[in-house]
N, C-alpha and C positions, 0 to 999 in steps of 0.2 A: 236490846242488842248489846252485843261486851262489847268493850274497845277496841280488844285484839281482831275481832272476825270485822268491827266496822273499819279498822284501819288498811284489812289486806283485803277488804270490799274496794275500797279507795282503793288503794295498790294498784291492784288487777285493772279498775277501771281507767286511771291512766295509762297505766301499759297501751291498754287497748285502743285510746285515744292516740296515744303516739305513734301507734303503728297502723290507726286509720289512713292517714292519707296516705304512707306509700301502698297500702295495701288495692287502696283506692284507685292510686299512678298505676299501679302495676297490672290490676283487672283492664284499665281502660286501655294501654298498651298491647294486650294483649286481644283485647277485641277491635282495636284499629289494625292489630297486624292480621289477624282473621279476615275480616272484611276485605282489605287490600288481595289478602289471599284468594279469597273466593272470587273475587273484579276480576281478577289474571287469571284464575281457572275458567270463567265465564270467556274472555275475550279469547284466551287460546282456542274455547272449544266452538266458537263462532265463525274463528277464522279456519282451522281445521276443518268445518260442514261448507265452509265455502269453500274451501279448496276442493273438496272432495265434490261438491254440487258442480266446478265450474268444469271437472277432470271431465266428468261423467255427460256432463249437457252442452257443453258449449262448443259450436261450430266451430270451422276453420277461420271465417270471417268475422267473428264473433270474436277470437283472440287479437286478428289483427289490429282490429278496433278499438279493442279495450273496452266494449260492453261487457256487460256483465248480465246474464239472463237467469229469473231463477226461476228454481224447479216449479215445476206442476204436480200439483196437490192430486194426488189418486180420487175419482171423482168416486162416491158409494152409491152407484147404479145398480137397481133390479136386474137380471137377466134380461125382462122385458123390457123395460128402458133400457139399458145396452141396445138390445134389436133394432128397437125401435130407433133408434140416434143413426145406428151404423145404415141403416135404410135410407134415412133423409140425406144423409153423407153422402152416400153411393150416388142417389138418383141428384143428388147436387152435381157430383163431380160430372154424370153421364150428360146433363142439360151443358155443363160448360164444353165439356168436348165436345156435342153438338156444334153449340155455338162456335166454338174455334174452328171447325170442319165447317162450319158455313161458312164464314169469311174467309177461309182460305179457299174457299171453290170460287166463291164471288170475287176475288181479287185475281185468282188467276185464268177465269174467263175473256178478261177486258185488262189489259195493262194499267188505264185510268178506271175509275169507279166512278166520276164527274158523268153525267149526261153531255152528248155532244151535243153543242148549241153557243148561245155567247155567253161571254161570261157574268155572271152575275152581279148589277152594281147595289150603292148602300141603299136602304132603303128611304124613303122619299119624307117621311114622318119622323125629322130628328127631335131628339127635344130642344135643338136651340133654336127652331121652327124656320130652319133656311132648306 
């Protein structure tokens, strides 16, 4: 190799070395301000689906409280599961209403719902055996 190409071999490759590290500072500057970027684009777009989630879903009593409820996930039911859920639902709700329509006929027959008689004392078998 001549002198002249091995000395501006050298040259260059100092250059190159001199200007590694800021080169270096300035890449990683650049992907610390990236990264902080994308955290703030993330938490913006968190707090925006919460706003938006809490506009949409949440009760009067719900704000006064300051719960916070989140959405319900869209279930992927078949037609026929659909049916079939909205059935047991129904005939749920119809057994409650029953039962509420019972107790409200059985309460307002009799003012007390207690048997007439005396009143009941403790029972005689305690466990501190008096």
């Amino acid at each position: 190799m001549k002198l002249k190409n091995l000395k501006k071999k050298i040259r260059r490759l100092e250059e190159r070395l001199r200007e590694g590290p800021k080169k270096l500072a300035r890449l990683k500057q650049k992907l610390q301000a990236a990264e902080s970027a994308k955290a703030a684009k993330a938490r913006k777009r968190s707090a925006a689906r919460a706003r938006a989630a809490g506009k949409a879903h949440r009760p009067i009593e719900a704000k006064k409280s300051g719960a916070v409820k989140k959405a319900k996930k869209k279930l992927n039911l078949s037609p026929e599961r659909r049916a079939q859920l909205a059935a047991a639902m129904k005939a749920r709700w119809a057994a409650k209403r029953a039962a509420e329509a019972n107790a409200m006929a059985g309460s307002s027959d009799n003012q007390h719902s207690a048997p007439p008689g005396p009143t009941p004392h403790a029972p005689e078998n305690r466990p501190d055996g008096v």
